[in-house]
Structures are given as structure tokens and as C-alpha cells.
N, C-alpha and C positions, 0 to 999 in steps of 0.2 A: 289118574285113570278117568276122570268124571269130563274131564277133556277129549277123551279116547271112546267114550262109551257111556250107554246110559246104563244108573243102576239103579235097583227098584229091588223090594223085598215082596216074595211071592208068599202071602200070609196061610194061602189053602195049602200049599205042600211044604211049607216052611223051609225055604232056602234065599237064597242070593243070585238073584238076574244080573249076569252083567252083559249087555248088547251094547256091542263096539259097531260102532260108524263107519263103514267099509269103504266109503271116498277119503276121510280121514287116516284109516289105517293104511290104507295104498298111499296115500300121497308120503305120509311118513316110511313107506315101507317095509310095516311089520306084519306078518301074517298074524292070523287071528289064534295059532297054537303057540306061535314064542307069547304075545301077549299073553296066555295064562299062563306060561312058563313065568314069562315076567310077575305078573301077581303072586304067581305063589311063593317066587323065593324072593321080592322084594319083602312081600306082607309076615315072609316067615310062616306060611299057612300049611298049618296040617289037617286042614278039611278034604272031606272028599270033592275033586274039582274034575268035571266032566264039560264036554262041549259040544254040542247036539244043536246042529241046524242055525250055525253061524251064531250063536247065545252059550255063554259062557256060565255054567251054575256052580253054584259053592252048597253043599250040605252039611250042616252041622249034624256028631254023631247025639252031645247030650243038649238036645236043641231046644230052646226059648227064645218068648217074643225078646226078651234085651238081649239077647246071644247075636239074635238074629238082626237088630237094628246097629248092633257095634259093628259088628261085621262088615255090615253095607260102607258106615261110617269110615270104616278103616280103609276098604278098596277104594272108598272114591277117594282118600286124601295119599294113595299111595303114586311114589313120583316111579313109574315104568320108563320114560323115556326123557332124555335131555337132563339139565340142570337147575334145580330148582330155584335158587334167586335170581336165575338169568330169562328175565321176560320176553324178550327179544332180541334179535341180532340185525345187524347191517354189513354189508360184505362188499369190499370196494377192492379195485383193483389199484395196488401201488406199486409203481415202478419193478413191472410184471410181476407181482406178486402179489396173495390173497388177503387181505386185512380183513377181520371181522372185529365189528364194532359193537360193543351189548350193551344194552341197557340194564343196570342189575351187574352186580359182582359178585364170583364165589371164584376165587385165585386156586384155593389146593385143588377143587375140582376140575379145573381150567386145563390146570396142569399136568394130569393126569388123561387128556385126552388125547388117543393117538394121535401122529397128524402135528400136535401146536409143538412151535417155537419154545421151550423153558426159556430162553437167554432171552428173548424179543418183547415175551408176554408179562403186560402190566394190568393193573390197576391204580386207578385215584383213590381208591378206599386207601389211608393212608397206616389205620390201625390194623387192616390186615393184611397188608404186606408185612408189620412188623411181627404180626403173629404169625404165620407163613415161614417167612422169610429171614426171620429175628428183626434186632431193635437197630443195625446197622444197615441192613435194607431199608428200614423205616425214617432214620436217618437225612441218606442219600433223598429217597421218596419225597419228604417234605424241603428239602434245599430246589430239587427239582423243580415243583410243584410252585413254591414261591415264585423262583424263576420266572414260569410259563405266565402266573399270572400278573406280575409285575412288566412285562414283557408287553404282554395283550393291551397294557394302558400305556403303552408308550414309554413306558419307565427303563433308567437303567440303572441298577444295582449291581456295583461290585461284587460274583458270586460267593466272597470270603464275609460278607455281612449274612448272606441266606445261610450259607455253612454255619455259623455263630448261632442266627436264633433260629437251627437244627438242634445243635448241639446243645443248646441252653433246655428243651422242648423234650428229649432224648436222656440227657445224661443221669436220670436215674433209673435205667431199661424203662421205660414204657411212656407211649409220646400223651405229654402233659400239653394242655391248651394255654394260652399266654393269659388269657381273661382271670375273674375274681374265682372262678374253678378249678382253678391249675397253677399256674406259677406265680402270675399278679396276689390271687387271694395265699399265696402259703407265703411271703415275706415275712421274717423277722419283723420289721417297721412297721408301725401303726397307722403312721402316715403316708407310707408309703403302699400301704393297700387302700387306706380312703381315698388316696390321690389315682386310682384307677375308676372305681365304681363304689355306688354305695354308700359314699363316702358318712352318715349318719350313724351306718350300722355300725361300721366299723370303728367309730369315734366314743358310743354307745355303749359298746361292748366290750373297749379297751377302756373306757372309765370304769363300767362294771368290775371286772376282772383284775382292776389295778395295774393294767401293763403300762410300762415305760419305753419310751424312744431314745436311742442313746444319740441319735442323727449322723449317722457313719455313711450314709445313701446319697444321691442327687436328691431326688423329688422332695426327701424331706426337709433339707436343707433349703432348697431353693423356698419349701412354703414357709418356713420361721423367717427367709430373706437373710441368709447368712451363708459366707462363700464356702464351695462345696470343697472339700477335703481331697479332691481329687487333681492333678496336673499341676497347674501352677499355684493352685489354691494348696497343696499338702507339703509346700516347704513356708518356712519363713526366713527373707532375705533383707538383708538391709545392705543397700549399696553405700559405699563410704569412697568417695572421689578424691582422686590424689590432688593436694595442693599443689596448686603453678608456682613452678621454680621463680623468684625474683631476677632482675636484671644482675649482671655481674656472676650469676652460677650461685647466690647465695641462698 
């Protein structure tokens, strides 16, 4: 509202001044009686609410200077019109069709506006698409996302490696970060989380603690310098060559 209109607390008759901006309310195209419509049942207000000469008054019935300064406080942080973490928009025309671009994300509210695409309509927020949308929406989201931005640098990534670390990022519902806060730092291996970040704390803490490495991993193998248990490293082969037959077939 404090967008819409100026508010001020009238301490001689104890109420609530709200005076709305009239070049602002026109450009928006609200009259000045839905907007107290709007305050009172955004705010949930059971005051008495009158409108007299373009100024909007709020009366408290068991009225005090704090009654009266909450009040004020409450109208000016009530969101009457548009969506509140969307600061801006940009609106472009695409291949005859309307594209609006925002700065600021809020998906369920998005979604919920007559008019939008549900099938079309995204966000980059990648943990509220999962909350939205669930954790297979959030999924797809970050294989995407990868995608775009590996793309932007010229790169090219087989899209079944982005699906992979999706799925590594996802697979226990809700998306973990690859760093020492998320997947790197929850390893079994001791060294295989020193070998990301931190590496002191981690070395430190696993003395402390008594943990052991059983070295089942790449990274930690490769730091003791000893061949990783994986591909050609997890058989062991001994080739034994067949002796050449003698002259005569003997």
C-alpha cells in the first residue's frame, strides 16, 4: 500500500490516514473504493473503514497510541496489488506471442494468474520449482539449467552426464549442492571430503573422532597413489602365453 498511497497516523482524532496517489491509482487502474476493499480484506481488518474526499480513514473502536501506530504499520506493508517477490517485469514479443520476463520469482503465484501458460511457465529458482512442482520437476530443472549454461561457454556435454549429476543432486527428494554442504561434505571417506574443500578441517576432525578410510573411492586412492578399484583396476589378470609349437609339430 505505501506504494499506492501515503499513510500517516492522525494523533488529534486517533485513526489511520490513507491518501492514495491518484496518477498512480489510474495508471494501475484501481479506483480508490476497491482499494479500501482491498485493504480490508487483504489486512483482514475489522475497523471501522470510511472514505471521504479522496482519503481513506481506518478507526479504531478500543483505540491506543500502539493500536494506532500497528495499524499504520500493518497497511503500509499490505501487498493490495501484483506479486510480491516480483519487482519488475519486461514484456517482449516472441514469435507473435507475449513473453514476460521478471525479475524476482514467486512460481505458485505465477501460476495462478489468469491469462499464463502453466505448461510454458518457468523459473531458474531451481528449489522452487521442486517445491511447486515436486522433486522430478526439479530434477529435469537442473539437467536443463546445466545444459544452458555449459552451452553459453561453448561447451558441449553429452545430455546423459547433466541427467547423472541431476540425479546424484535429487535422489534423496530434495536438491543437495555438490560442494562441502551437500554431497562433497556427506561422503563416507575422509579423504574424499578433504580432497574437495577444507581439507585441514576435515583431516582434524577425522583424527579427532577416530574415523577410518577403508579407500573404496577414486580421489582417495589416487591421494595414497595406489590403483583405483574401479575398471581395469577391480580384476586381477595374469596373462600366461601359449608356447610356440616346435618345428616337426612337436
Amino acid at each position: 500500500v505505501s506504494q499506492l498511497a501515503r499513510i500517516s497516523t492522525d494523533i488529534t482524532n486517533l485513526r489511520v490516514l490513507v491518501e492514495p496517489d491518484a496518477k498512480v491509482l489510474k495508471a494501475r487502474g484501481i479506483p480508490i473504493a476497491e482499494l479500501a476493499a482491498r485493504i480490508k480484506k487483504k489486512g483482514r481488518l475489522k475497523h471501522k473503514m470510511t472514505v471521504e474526499a479522496g482519503v481513506i480513514i481506518l478507526e479504531e473502536e478500543d483505540v491506543s497510541f500502539k493500536k494506532l501506530y500497528l495499524l499504520e504499520d500493518k497497511v503500509s506493508h499490505l501487498m493490495v496489488d501484483g506479486i510480491g517477490n516480483i519487482k519488475r517485469a519486461i514484456v517482449r514479443k516472441e514469435n507473435n506471442e507475449f513473453v514476460i520476463f521478471t525479475e524476482g520469482s514467486d512460481l505458485k503465484a505465477i501460476l495462478e494468474v489468469p491469462g499464463i501458460d502453466p505448461i510454458r511457465t518457468s523459473t531458474n529458482s531451481l528449489h522452487e520449482i521442486a517445491e511447486v512442482l515436486g522433486i522430478e520437476a526439479g530434477r529435469i530443472a537442473i539437467a536443463i539449467e546445466l545444459h544452458k549454461t555449459l552451452s553459453e561457454q561453448g561447451l558441449s556435454v553429452d545430455h546423459r552426464h547433466n541427467m547423472l549429476v541431476s540425479d546424484v543432486m535429487t535422489n534423496t527428494g530434495s536438491i543437495q549442492a555438490i560442494g562441502r554442504h551437500g554431497i562433497s561434505g556427506s561422503k563416507v571417506s575422509v579423504l574424499a571430503r578433504a580432497a574437495f574443500e577444507i581439507t585441514s578441517t576435515h583431516l582434524l576432525q577425522a583424527g579427532l573422532t577416530g574415523e577410518t578410510d577403508v579407500l573404496v573411492g577414486v580421489a582417495e586412492n589416487i591421494i595414497v597413489g595406489q590403483p583405483v578399484h574401479l575398471g581395469t583396476g577391480a580384476v586381477s589378470a595374469i596373462y600366461k602365453p601359449r608356447k610356440k609349437k616346435k618345428a616337426g609339430g612337436k
